[in-house]
C-alpha positions as CSV (number, residue, x, y, z in Angstrom):
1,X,41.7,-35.7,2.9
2,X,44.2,-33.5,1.1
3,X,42.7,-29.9,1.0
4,X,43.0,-28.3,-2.5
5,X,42.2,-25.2,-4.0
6,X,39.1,-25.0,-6.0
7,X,37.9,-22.3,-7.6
8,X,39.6,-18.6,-8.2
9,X,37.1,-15.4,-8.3
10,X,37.2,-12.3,-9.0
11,X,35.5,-9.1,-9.4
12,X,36.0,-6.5,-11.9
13,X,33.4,-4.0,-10.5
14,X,32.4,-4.1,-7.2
15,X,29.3,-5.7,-7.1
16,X,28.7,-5.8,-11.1
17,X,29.9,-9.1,-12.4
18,X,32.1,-12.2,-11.7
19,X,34.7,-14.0,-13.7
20,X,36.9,-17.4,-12.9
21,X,40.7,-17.9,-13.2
22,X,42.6,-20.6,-13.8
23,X,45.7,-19.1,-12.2
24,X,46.9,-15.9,-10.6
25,X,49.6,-14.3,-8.8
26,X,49.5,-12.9,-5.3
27,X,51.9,-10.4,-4.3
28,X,52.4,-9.8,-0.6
29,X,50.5,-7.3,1.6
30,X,48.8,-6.9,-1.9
31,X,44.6,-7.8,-3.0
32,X,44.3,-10.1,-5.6
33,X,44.9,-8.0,-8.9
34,X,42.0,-6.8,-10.4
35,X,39.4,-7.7,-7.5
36,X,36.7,-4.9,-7.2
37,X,39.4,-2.3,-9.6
38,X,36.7,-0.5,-10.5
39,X,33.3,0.5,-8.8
40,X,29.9,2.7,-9.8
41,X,30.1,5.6,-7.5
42,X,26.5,6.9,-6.5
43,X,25.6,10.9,-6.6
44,X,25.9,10.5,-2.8
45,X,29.2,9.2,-2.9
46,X,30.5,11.5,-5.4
47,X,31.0,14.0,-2.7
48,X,33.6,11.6,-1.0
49,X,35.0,11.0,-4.1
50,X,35.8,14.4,-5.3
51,X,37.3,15.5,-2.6
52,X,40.5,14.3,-3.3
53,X,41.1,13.0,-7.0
54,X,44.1,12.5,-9.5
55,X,43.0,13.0,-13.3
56,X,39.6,12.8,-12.6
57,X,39.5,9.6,-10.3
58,X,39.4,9.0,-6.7
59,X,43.3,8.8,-5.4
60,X,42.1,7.0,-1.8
61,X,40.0,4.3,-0.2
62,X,36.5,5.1,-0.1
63,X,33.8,3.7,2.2
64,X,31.3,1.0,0.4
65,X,28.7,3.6,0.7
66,X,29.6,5.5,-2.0
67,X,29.2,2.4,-4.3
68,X,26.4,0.4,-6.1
69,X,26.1,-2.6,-3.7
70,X,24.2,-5.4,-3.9
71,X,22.8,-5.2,-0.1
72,X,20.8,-2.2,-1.9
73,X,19.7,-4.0,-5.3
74,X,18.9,-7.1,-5.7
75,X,18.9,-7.6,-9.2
76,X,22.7,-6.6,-9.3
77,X,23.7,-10.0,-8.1
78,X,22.6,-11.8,-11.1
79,X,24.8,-10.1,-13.0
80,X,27.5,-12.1,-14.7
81,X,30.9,-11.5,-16.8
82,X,34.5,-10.5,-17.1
83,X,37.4,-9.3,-19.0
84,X,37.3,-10.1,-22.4
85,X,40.5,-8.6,-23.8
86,X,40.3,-4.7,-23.1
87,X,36.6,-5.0,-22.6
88,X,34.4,-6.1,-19.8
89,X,31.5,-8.3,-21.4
90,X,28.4,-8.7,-18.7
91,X,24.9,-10.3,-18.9
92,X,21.9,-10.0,-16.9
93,X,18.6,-12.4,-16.8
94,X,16.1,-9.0,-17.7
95,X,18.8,-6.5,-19.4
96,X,20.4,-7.1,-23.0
97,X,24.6,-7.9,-23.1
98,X,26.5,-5.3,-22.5
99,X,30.6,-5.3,-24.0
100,X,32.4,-2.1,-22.9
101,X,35.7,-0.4,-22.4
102,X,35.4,0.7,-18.9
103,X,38.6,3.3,-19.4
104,X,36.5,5.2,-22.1
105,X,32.8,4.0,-22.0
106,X,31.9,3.6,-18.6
107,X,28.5,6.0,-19.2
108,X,27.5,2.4,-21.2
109,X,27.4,0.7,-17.6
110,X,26.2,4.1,-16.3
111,X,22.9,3.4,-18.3
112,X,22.8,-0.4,-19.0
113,X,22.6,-0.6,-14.4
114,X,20.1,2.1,-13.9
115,X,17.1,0.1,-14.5
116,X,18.5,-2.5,-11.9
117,X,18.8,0.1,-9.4
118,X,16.0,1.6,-7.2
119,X,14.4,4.8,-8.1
120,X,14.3,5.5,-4.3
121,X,18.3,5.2,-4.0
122,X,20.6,7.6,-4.9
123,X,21.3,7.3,-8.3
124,X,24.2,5.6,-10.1
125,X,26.6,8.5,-11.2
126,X,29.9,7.5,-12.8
127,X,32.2,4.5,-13.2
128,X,35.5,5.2,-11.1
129,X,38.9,3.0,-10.7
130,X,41.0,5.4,-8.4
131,X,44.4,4.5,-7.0
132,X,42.8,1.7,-4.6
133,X,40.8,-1.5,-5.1
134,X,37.5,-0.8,-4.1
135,X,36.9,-3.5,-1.8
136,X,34.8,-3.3,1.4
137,X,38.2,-3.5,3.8
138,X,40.6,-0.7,3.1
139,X,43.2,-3.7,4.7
140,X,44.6,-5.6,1.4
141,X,43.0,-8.8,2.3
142,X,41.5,-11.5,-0.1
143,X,38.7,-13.8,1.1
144,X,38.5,-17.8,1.6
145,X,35.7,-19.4,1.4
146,X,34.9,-23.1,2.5
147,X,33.2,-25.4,-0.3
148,X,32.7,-28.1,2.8
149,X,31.4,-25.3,5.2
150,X,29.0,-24.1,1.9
151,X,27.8,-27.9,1.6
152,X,26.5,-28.1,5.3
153,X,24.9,-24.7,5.1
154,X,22.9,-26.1,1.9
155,X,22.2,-29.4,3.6
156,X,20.9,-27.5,6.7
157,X,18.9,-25.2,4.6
158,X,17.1,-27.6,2.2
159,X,18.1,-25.5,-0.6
160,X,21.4,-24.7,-3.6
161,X,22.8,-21.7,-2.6
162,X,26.1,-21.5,-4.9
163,X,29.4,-19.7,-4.8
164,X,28.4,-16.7,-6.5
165,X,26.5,-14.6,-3.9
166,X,29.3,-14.7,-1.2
167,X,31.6,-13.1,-3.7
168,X,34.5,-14.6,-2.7
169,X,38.0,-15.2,-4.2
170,X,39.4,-18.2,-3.2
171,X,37.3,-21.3,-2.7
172,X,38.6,-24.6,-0.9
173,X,37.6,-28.0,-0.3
174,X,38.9,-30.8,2.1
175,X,38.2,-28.5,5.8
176,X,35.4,-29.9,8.0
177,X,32.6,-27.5,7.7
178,X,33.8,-24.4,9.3
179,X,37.2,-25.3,10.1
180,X,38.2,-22.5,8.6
181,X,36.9,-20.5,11.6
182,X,39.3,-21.8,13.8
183,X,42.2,-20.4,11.8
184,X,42.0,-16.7,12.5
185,X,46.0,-15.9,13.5
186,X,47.5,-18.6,12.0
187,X,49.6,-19.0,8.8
188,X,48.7,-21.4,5.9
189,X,49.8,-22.0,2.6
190,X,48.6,-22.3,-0.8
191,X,51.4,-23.3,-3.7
192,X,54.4,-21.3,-2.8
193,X,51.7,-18.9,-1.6
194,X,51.7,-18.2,2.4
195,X,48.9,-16.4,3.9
196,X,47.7,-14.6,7.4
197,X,44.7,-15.6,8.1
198,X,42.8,-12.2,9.9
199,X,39.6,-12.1,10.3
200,X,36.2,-13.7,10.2
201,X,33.9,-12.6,6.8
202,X,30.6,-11.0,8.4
203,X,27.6,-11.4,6.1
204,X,24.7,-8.5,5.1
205,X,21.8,-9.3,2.9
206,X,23.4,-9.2,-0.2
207,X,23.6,-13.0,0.2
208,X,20.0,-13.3,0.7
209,X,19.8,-13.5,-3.2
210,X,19.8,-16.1,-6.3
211,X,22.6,-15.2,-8.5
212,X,20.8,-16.8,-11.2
213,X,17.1,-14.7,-10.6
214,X,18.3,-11.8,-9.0
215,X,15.8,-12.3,-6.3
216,X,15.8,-13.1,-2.9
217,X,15.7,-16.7,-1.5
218,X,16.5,-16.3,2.0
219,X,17.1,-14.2,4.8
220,X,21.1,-15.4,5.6
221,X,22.0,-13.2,7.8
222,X,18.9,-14.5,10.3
223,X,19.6,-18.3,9.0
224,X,23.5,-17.8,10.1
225,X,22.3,-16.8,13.2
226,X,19.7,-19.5,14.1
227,X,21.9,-22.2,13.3
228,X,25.5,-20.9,14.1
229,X,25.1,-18.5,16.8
230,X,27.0,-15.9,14.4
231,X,26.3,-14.4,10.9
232,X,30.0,-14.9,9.5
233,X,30.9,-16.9,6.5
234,X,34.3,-17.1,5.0
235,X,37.4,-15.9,6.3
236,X,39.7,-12.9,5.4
237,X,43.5,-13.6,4.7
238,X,46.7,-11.4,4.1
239,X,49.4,-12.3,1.3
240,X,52.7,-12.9,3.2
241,X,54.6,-14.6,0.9
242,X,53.6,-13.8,-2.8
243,X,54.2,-16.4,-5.7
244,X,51.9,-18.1,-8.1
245,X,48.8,-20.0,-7.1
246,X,46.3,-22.1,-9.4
247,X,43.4,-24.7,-9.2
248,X,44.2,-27.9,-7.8
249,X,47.3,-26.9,-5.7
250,X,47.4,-27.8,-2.1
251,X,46.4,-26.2,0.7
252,X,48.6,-26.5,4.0
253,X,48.9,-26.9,7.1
């Protein structure tokens, strides 16, 4: 079976949102643009992130501590939406829409999250985009994620679990189920695209929740572990060589 490309993903804010692409292009030793650009620092974390800024916004890495996460709400993984033109448009089951310029109005988000986050967390302070993508790695590596590997894991658990809640970029189909964990080391290629594969994707309880509800369905991490030995899912990749890729183009070897 010829292994294809399925779905592209990525993720404005870390942890806020999700939009599909039809296309994008990968540069190497680069993220995907625009994955996790911009994050919700927490009064916590703004001590990290003041310490060294440029015009007001962080000008290194910083830890996912710092940020909203979903391993600490909930309700923020049933929030949808992406770019639409120079806003980011986002919807949540129990909070109205919400269409703002995050380089000017990011006190909307500020206030339109605080009810989805607990009272007993720090609070949500400011909307930062920094000179680094904000994701949990400071490496610039993308995820893969297994659409065949996803399938067993539903059939195994009796239930739909989706793509959303891994929050993933790149989604494949055409690997046995969990192939993809054999492929730490080697090279593959997607389009013109060619790719490291590094690392295995270890899972928290963020993906214990229904992307639709906002509420948890399953303990993963414990389900992972009972019927793989392991509590990874996924697979972390570095751009090599960079070129366009899109749905439906072949992956390789």
């Amino acid at each position: 079976m010829t292994v294809r490309l399925t779905h592209i993903h990525r993720h404005p804010i870390k942890s806020i949102g999700v939009e599909a692409l039809e296309r994008v292009s990968l540069q190497a030793a680069r993220r995907l643009p625009g994955d996790r650009e911009w994050a919700v620092v927490t009064e916590s974390g703004e001590r990290n992130a003041s310490a060294s800024q440029t015009d007001g916004q962080p000008d290194r890495w910083l830890p996912k501590s710092c940020f909203l996460r979903g391993v600490s709400s909930a309700p923020l993984q049933a929030i949808s939406g992406g770019w639409q033109g120079n806003n980011l448009a986002l919807s949540h089951p129990e909070r109205p829409d919400l269409c703002f310029d995050p380089e000017h109005e990011g006190e909307r988000l500020i206030e339109w999250v605080r009810p989805l986050w607990p009272e007993r967390a720090p609070a949500p302070a400011r909307l930062v985009k920094g000179a680094a993508i904000w994701t949990d790695s400071k490496w610039p590596w993308l995820s893969i994620l297994s659409l065949d590997s996803l399938a067993e894991l539903e059939r195994k658990t009796g239930q739909s679990l989706g793509t959303h809640r891994w929050r993933g970029n790149l989604w494949v189909q055409g690997w046995q189920p969990f192939q993809e964990r054999e492929l730490i080391g080697h090279v593959i290629r997607i389009g013109d695209v060619e790719l490291r594969i590094t690392d295995h994707i270890g899972r928290c309880g963020a993906t214990n929740v229904d992307t639709e509800s906002g509420k948890p369905d399953i303990d993963m991490v414990e389900t992972l572990d009972r019927l793989y030995g392991h509590t990874d899912f996924g697979i972390f990749a570095e751009v090599v060589t960079g070129g366009d890729i899109a749905i439906g183009d072949e992956v390789a070897p």
